[in-house]
C-alpha positions as CSV (number, residue, x, y, z in Angstrom):
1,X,-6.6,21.5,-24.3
2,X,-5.3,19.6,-27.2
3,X,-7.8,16.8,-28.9
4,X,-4.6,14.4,-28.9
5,X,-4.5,15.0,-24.7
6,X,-7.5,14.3,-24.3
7,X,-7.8,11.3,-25.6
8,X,-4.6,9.5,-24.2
9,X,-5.6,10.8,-20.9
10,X,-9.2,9.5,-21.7
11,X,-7.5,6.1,-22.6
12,X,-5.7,5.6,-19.4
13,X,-8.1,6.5,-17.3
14,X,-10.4,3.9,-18.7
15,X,-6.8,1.3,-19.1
16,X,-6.8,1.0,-22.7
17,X,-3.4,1.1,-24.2
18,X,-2.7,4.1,-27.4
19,X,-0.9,2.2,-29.4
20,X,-1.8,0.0,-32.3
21,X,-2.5,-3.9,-30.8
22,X,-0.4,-6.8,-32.5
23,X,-2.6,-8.4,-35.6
24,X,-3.7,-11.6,-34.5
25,X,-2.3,-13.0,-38.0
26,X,-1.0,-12.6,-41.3
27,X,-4.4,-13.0,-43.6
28,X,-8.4,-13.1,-42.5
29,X,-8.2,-16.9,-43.9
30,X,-5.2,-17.5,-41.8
31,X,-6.8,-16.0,-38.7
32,X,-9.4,-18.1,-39.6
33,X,-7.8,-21.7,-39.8
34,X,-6.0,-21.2,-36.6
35,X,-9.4,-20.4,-35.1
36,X,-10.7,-23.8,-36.8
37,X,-7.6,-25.5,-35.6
38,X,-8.4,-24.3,-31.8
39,X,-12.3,-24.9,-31.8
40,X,-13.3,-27.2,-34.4
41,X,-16.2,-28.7,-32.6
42,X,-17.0,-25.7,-31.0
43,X,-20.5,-23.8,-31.9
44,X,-19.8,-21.2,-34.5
45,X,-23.1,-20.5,-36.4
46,X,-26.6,-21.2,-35.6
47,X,-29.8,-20.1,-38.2
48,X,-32.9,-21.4,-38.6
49,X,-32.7,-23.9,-35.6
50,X,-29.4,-25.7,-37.1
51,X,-26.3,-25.1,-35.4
52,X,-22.7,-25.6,-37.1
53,X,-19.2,-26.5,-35.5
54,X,-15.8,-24.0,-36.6
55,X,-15.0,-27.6,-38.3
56,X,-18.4,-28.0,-40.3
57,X,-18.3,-24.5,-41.4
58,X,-14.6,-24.7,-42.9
59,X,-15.8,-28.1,-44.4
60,X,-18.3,-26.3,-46.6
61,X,-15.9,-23.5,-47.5
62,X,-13.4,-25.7,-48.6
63,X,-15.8,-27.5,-50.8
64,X,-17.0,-23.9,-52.1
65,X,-13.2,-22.9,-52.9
66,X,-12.6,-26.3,-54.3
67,X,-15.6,-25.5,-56.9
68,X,-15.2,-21.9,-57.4
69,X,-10.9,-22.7,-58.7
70,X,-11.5,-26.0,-60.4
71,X,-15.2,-25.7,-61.9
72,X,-15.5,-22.4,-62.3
73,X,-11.8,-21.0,-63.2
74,X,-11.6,-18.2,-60.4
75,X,-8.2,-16.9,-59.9
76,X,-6.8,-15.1,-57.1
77,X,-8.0,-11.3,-57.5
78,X,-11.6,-12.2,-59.1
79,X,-14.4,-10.6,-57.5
80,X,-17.6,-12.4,-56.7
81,X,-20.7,-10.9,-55.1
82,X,-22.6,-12.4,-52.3
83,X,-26.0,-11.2,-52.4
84,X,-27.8,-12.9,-49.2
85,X,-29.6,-12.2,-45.9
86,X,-27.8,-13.5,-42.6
87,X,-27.4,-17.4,-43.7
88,X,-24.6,-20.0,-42.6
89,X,-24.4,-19.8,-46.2
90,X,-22.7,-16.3,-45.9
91,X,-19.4,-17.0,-43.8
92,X,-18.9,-20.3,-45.9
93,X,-18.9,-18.2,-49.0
94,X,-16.3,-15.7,-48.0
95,X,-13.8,-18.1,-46.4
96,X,-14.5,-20.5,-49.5
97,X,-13.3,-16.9,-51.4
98,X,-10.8,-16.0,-48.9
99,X,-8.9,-19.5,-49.1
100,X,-7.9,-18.8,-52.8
101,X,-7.6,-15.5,-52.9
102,X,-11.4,-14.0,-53.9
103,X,-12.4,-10.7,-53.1
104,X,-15.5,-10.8,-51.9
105,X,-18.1,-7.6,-53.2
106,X,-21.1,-7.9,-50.6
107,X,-24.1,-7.1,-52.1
108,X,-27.5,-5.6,-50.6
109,X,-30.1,-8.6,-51.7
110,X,-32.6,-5.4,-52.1
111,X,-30.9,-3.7,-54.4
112,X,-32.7,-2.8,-57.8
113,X,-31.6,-4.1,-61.2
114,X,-30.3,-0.6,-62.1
115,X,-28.2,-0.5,-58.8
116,X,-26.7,-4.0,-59.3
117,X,-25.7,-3.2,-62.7
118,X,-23.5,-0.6,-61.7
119,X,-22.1,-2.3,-58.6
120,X,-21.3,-5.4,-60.8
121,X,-19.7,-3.4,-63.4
122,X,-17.9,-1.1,-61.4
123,X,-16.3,-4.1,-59.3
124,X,-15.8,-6.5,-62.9
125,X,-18.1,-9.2,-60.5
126,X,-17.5,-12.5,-62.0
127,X,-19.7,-14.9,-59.6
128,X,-22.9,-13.7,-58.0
129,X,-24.6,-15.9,-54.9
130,X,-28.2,-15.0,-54.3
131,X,-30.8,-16.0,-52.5
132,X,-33.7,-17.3,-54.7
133,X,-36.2,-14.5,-54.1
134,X,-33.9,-12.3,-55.1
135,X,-32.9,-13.5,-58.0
136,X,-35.5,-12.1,-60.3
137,X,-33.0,-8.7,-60.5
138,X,-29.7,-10.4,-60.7
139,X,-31.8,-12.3,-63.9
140,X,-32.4,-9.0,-65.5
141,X,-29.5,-7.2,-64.7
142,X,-26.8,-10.1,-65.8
143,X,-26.9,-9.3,-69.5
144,X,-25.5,-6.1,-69.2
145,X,-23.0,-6.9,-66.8
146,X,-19.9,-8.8,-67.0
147,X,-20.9,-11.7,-64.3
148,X,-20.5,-15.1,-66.1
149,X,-22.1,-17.5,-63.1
150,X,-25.1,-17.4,-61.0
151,X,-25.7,-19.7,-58.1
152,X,-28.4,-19.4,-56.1
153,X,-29.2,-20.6,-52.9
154,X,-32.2,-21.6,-50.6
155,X,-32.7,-20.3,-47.1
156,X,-33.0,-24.5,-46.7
157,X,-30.4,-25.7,-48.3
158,X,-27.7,-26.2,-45.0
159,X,-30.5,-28.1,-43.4
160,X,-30.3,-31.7,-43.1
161,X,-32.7,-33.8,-45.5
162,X,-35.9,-34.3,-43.1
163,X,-36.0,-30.7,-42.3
164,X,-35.3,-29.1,-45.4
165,X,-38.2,-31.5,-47.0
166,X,-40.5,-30.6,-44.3
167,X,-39.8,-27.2,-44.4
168,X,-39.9,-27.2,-48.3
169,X,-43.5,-28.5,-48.3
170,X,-44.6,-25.7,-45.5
171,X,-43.6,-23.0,-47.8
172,X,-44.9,-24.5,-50.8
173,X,-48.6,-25.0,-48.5
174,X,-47.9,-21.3,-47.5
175,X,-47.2,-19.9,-51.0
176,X,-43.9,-18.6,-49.4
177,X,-42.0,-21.0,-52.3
178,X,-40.2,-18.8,-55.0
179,X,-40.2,-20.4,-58.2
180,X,-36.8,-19.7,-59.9
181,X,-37.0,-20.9,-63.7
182,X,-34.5,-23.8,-64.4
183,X,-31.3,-22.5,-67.1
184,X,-28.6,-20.0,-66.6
185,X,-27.6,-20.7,-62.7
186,X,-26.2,-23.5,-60.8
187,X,-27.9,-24.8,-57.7
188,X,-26.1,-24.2,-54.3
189,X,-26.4,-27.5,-53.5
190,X,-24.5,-29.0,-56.8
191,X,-21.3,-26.9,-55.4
192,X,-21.3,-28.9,-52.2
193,X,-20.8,-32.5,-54.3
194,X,-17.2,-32.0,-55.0
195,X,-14.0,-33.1,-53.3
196,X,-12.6,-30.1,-51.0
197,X,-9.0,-29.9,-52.8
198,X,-7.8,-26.6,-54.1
199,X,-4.7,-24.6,-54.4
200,X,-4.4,-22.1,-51.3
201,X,-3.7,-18.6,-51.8
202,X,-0.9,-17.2,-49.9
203,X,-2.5,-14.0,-48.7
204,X,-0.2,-10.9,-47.3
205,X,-1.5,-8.4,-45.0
206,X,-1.6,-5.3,-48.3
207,X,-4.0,-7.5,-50.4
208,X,-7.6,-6.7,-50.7
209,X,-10.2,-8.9,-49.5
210,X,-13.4,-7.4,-49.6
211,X,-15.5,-4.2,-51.5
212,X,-17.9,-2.8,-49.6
213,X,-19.9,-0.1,-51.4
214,X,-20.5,3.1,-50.2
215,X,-22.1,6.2,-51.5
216,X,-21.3,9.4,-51.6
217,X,-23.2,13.0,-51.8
218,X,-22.8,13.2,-55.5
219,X,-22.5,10.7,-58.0
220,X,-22.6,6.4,-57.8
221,X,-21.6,4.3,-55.4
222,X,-17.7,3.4,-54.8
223,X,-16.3,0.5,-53.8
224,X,-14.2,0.8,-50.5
225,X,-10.8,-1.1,-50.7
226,X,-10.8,-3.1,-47.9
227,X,-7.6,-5.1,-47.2
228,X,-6.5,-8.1,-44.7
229,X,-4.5,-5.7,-42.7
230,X,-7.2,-3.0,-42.4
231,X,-9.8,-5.5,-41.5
232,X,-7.6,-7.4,-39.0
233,X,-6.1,-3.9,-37.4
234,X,-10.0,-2.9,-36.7
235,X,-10.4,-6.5,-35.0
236,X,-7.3,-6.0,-33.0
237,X,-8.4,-2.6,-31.7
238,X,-11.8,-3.6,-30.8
239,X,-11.2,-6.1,-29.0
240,X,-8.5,-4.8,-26.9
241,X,-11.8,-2.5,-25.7
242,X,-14.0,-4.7,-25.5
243,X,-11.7,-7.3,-22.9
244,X,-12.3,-4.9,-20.0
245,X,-15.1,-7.4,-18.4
246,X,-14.5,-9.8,-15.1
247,X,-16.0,-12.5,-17.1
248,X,-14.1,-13.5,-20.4
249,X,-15.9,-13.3,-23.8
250,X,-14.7,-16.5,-25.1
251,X,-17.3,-19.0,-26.4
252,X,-19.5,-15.9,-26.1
253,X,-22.8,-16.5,-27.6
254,X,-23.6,-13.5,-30.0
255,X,-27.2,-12.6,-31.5
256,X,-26.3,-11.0,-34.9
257,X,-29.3,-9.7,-36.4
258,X,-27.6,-7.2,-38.3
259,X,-27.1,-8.0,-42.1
260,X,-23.9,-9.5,-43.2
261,X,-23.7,-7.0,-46.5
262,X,-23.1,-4.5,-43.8
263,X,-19.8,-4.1,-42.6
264,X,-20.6,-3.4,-38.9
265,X,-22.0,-7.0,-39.5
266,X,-19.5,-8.2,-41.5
267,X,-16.6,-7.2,-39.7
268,X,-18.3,-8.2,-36.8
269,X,-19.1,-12.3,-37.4
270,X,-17.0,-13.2,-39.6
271,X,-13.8,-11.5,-37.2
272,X,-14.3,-10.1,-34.0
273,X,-16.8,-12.9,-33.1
274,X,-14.4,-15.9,-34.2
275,X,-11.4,-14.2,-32.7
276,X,-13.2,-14.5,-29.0
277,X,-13.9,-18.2,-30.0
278,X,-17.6,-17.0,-30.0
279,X,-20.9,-18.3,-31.7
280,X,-23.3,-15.8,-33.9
281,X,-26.6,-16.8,-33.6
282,X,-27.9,-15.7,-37.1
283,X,-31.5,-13.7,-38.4
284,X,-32.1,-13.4,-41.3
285,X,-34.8,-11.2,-41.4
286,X,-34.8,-8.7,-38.0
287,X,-38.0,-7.3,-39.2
288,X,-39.8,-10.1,-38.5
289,X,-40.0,-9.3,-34.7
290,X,-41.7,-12.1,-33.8
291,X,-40.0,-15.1,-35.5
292,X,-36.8,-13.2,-34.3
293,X,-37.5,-13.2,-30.4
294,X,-38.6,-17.0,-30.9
295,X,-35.1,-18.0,-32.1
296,X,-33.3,-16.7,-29.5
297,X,-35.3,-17.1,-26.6
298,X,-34.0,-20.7,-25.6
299,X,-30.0,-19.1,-25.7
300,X,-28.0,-17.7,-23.2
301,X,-26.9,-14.8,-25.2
302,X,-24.0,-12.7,-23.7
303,X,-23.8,-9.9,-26.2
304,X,-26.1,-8.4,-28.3
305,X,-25.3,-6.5,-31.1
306,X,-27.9,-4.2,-33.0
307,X,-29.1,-0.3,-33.4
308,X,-31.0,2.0,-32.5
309,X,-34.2,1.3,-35.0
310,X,-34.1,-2.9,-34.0
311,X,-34.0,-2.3,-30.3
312,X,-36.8,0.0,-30.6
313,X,-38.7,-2.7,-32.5
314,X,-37.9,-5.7,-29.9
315,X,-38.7,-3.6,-27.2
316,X,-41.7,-2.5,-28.1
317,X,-43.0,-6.3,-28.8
318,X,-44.8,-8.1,-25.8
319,X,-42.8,-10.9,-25.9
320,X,-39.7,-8.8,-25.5
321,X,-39.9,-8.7,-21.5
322,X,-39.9,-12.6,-21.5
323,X,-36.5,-12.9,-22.8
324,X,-33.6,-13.7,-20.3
325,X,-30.9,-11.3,-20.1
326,X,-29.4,-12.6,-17.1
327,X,-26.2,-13.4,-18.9
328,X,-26.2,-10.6,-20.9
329,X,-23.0,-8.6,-20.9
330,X,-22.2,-6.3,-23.4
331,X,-24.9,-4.5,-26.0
332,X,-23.5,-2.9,-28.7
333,X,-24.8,-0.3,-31.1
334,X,-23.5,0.9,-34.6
335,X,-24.8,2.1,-37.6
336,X,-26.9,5.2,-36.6
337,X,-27.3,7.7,-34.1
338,X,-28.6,6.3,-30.9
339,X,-31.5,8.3,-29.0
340,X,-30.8,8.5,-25.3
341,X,-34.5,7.8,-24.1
342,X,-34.0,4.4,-26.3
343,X,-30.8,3.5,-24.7
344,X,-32.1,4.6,-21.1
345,X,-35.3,2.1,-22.0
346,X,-33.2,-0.8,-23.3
347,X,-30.7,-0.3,-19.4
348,X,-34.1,-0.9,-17.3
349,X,-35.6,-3.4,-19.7
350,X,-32.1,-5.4,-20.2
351,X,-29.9,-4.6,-16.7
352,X,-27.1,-4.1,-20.1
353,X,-26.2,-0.8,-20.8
354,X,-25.5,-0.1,-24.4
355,X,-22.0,0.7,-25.8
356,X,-22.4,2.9,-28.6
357,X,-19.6,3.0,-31.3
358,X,-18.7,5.7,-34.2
359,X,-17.4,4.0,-37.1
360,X,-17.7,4.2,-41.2
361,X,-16.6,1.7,-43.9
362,X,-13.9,3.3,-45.1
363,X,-12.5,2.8,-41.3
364,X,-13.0,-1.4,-41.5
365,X,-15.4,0.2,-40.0
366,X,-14.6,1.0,-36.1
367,X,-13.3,4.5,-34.6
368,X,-14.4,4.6,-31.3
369,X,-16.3,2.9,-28.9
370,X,-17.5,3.3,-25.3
371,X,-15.4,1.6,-23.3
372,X,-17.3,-1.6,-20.7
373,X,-18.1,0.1,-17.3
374,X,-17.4,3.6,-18.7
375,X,-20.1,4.2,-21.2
376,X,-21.2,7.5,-21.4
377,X,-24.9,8.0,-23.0
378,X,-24.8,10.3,-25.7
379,X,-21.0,9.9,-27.0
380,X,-19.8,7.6,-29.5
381,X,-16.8,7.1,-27.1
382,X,-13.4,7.3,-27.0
383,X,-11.2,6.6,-30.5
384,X,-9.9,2.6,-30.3
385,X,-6.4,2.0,-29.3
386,X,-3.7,2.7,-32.8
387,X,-6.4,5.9,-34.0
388,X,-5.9,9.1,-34.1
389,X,-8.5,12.3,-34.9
390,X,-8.4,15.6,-35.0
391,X,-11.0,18.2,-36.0
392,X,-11.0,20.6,-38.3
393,X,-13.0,23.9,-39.3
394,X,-14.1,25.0,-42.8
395,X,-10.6,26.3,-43.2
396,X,-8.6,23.1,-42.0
397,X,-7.7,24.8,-38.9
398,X,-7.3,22.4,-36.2
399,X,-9.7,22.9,-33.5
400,X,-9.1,22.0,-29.7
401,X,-11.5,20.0,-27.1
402,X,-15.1,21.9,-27.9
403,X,-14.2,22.9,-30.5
404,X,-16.5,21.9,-33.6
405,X,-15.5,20.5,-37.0
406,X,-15.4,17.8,-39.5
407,X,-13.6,14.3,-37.7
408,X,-10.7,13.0,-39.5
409,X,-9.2,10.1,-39.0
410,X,-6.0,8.0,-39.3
411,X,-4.9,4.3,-37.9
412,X,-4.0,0.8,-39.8
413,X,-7.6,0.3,-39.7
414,X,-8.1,3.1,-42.4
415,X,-8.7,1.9,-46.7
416,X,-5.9,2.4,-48.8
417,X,-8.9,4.0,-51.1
418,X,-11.7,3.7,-53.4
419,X,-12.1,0.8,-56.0
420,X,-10.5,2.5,-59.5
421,X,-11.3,6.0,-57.9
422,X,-8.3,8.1,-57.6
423,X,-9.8,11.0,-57.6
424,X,-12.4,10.4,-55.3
425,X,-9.5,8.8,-52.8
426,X,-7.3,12.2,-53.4
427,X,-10.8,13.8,-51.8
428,X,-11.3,11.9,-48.8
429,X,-7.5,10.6,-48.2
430,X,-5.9,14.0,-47.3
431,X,-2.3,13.0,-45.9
432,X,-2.8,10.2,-44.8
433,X,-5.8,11.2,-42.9
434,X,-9.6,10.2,-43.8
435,X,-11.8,13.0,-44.3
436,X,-15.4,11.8,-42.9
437,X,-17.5,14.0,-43.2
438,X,-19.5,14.0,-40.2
439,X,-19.1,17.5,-37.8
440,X,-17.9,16.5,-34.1
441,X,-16.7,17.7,-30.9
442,X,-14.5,15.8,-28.6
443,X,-14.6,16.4,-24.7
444,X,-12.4,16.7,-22.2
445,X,-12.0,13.1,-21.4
446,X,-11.0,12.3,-25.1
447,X,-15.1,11.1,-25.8
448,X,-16.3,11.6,-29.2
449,X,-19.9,13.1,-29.8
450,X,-21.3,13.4,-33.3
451,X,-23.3,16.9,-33.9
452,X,-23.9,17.0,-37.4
453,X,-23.2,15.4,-40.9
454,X,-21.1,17.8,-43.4
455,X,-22.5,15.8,-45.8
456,X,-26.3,15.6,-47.0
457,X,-26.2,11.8,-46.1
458,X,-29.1,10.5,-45.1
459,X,-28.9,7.5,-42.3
460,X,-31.9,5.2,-42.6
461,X,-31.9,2.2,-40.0
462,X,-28.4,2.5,-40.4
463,X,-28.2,2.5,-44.0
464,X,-26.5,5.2,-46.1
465,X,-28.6,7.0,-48.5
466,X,-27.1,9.4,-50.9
467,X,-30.0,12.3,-51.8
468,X,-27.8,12.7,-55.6
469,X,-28.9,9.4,-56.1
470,X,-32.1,9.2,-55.3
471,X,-32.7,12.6,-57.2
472,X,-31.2,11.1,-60.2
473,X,-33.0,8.2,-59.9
474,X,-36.7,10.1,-60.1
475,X,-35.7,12.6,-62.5
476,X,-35.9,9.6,-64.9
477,X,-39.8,9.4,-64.3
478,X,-41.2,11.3,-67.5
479,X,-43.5,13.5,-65.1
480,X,-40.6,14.9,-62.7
481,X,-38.7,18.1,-63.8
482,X,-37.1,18.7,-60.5
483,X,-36.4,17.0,-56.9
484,X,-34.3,17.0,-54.4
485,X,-34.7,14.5,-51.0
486,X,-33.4,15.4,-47.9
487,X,-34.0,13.3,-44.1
488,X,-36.2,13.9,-41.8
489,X,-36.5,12.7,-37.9
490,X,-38.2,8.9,-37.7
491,X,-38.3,7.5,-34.1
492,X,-37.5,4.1,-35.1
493,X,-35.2,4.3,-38.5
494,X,-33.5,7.6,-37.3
495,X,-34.1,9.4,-40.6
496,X,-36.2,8.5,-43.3
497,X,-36.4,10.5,-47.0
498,X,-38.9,13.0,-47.7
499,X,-39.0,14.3,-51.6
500,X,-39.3,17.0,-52.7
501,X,-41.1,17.5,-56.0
502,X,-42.1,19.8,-59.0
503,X,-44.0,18.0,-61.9
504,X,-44.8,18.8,-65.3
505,X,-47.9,16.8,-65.0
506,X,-50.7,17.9,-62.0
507,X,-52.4,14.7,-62.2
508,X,-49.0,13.4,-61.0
509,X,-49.4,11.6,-57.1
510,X,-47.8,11.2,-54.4
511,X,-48.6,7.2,-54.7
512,X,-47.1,6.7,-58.2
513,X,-43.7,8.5,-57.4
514,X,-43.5,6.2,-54.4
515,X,-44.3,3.2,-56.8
516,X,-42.0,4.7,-59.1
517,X,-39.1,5.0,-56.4
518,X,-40.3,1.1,-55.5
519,X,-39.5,-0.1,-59.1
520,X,-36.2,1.4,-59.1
521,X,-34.1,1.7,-56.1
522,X,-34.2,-0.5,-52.9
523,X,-37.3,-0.4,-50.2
524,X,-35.4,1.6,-47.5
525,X,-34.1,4.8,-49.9
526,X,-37.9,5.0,-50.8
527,X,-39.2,8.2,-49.7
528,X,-41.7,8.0,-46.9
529,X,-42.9,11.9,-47.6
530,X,-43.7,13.5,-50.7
531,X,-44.3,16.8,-51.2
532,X,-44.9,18.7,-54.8
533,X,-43.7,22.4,-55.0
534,X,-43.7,24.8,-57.5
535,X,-40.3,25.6,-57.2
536,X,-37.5,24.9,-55.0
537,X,-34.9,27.0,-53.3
538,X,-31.5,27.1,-54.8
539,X,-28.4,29.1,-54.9
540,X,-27.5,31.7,-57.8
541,X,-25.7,29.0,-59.3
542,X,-28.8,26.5,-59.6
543,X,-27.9,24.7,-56.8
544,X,-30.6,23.3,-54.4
545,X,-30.5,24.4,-50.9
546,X,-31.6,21.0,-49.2
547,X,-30.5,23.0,-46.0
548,X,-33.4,25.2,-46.3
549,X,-35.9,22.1,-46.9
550,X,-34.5,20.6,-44.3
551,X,-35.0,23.5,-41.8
552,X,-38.8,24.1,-43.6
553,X,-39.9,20.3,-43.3
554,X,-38.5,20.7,-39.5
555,X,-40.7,23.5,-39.2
């Protein structure tokens, strides 16, 4: 049976439509003002215990824009980085960038100085916002980078006066206050003084609106091209799957705990959640299990969104059962592989089964999801309405329900490539179809399940990690002649890196390549394992065989 059968018969059978849905509008920012227009003083944003309307929220982005184009000199087309954790701060920035034509580069606050360098320089980043805590790496890594502005920002600095003071002092009592040195950056709160007057940028549906870095198996990071159309097609298509509920989503309350810099996140609260007239409820750090269940435990959430490492983490906290999930609707899960025995746990804790989705950020990011009331545990469901896949073998041969084979991909949703990387594009773009890498089989009822990554990627709590990288990283330690990291099994992150090592230097440890790999590249690409060998396997050619570590670590 053909893989293009069985997913339109999979479709209908479930009532969701083939063909590509209508775009809800032209532009992101003018999907965005109509929203306004329709539910100004409706909820839109809530964080740290304050709440903002769709009206308050485009207040402060209009105030933003009016800064960044009369202040600062942007001009359609500039880049700026945002470099936060889940804030209202976050959405204000990008529709602030949006109205006059920004593109906004989302940056992982966590990232080292050496990985912002190249992320700044690659994308020509004019403007960076980060949060003060992070702002030690931005310092260092500025003069070698062409950014010409630094703002930072407080987690406070939305709050009104008597909180922000209050909660000021606490963190000052607390030694949680981070002292940034006054000179070379603008205060968050100067660029909210202004007028709110600005020239709007006419945005058309081709224009780029966002770079969202991705790695690859070899080499840096690219930026992936990510344009109003592809961004609203993706919104379109989801939500044509996930309408199939008795109850309507609109003015759905949403707990986002997922990082913004993300795009599963990204795409998801600052689109699919306005476009159901929703409200994200905001964490801005999901680590902190116990801060996290106290913020939403007085809201009548209707959708939580998440994966598989977080909803390990809640569930295994004792405060967890306590929670009400009587109006809990839809779960959704993204970003990693989810384990069955987690999503069978979350059913009987929650009454919510979860819908798990396939998607990467070269897709804006959705490709399939399980469909509401037809989920199947396992599968990362059936391609979205306007997608089509096929599989292919090693020889491009196009393989038939069963069969096995790298996923490609093709749908409005898809990038029209990688940021001043042709050649890289020419790679994964093949004829219009996006090559992803990942080894799949679809079933007979057009479901998608995931079997293996072509690729050496390694997925850490949903996190890309590129072993090149991290190999070229540590082979900069003076001590290191050879590595190479590969994943290994974690019950709550999915993967984590193990390293492999050979050292020049026996009274080398495991400890200082870990502080090493600390000082240089973010916390989750750190290697959890280390292991020193004499020598590694490789091919006749000198390349190493992770596949064999891989095999030998899984014993």
């Amino acid at each position: 049976m053909l893989i293009a059968q069985a997913v339109k018969e999979g479709r209908q059978r479930v009532g969701l439509p083939c063909e590509q849905p209508q775009l809800p509008a032209e532009s992101l920012i003018k999907f965005w003002k109509k929203t306004v227009i329709e539910n100004t003083d409706k909820p839109a944003f809530t964080c740290l215990g304050q709440t903002l309307s769709y009206g308050e929220v485009d207040q402060l982005s209009r105030r933003i824009a009016s800064y960044f184009q009369k202040q600062l000199g942007l001009k359609a087309g500039d880049r700026i980085a945002i470099q936060l954790p889940n804030l209202i701060q976050y959405p204000a920035l990008a529709y602030a960038a949006w109205h006059i034509g920004l593109i906004v580069v989302n940056t992982n606050p966590m990232y080292s100085t050496r990985e912002l360098i190249h992320q700044f320089n690659d994308a020509g980043v004019k403007v960076v916002i980060v949060l003060d805590k992070f702002y030690e790496n931005v310092r260092q890594a500025r003069p070698e980078t062409s950014v010409e502005h630094v703002i930072v920002t407080r987690a406070l600095d939305l709050l009104p006066a008597p909180k922000r003071i209050i909660g000021s002092l606490i963190m000052r009592l607390t030694g949680r206050w981070t002292l940034v040195n006054p000179g070379g950056w603008i205060p968050f709160s100067s660029i909210l003084k202004g007028g709110s007057t600005f020239q709007a940028f006419a945005a058309k549906p081709d224009d780029i609106c966002t770079l969202q870095y991705t790695g690859g198996t070899t080499g840096a990071s690219k930026g992936v091209m990510l344009t109003n159309k592809s961004i609203l097609s993706n919104i379109a298509q989801a939500l044509t799957v996930l309408s199939n509920l008795e109850k309507p989503l609109h003015g759905a309350n949403v707990i986002a705990p997922l990082p913004m810099y993300h795009i599963y996140s990204f795409a998801l609260c600052l689109g699919i959640i306005p476009a159901i007239k929703g409200h994200s409820v905001l964490i801005p750090d999901p680590r902190n299990i116990d801060a996290f269940i106290s913020a939403i435990k007085s809201i009548k959430f209707n959708i939580f969104s998440g994966l598989n490492s977080l909803y390990v983490a809640l569930m295994e906290h004792p405060k967890f059962s306590g929670l009400d999930f009587s109006n809990l609707q839809i779960t959704l899960s993204g970003g990693m592989a989810l384990m069955e025995a987690v999503a069978e746990d979350w059913q009987k804790s929650t009454g919510c089964v979860i819908s798990e989705g396939y998607g990467m950020t070269e897709a804006s990011p959705v490709v399939s999801m399980n469909p509401l009331g037809f989920q199947k545990l396992g599968s990362a469901g059936i391609p979205i309405p306007g997608t089509q896949i096929k599989v292919v073998n090693e020889q491009g041969e196009e393989q038939q329900v069963g069969g096995e084979g790298e996923l490609c991909v093709r749908g409005d949703q898809v990038m029209p490539g990688y940021w001043h990387c042709p050649e890289k594009t020419a790679e994964t773009l093949v004829d219009g179809w996006l090559h992803t890498g990942d080894i799949v089989k679809v079933d007979e009822q057009g479901y998608i399940k995931v079997v293996d990554r072509l690729k050496d990627m390694i997925i850490v709590s949903g996190f890309n990690v590129y072993p090149n990288e991290l190999e070229q990283t540590l082979t900069t330690h003076p001590d290191v002649s050879q590595c190479a990291a590969i994943g290994v099994a974690d019950p709550k992150a999915g993967e984590v890196v193990k390293m492999f090592v050979i050292t020049s230097n026996p009274e080398l440890t495991e400890a200082q390549v870990v502080e090493f790999c600390k000082e240089n590249m973010a916390g989750y690409k750190v290697p959890k394992y280390v292991e020193f060998r004499d020598q590694l396997p490789m091919t006749n050619v000198g390349k190493v065989l992770r596949k064999d570590l891989r095999e030998v670590a899984a014993g």
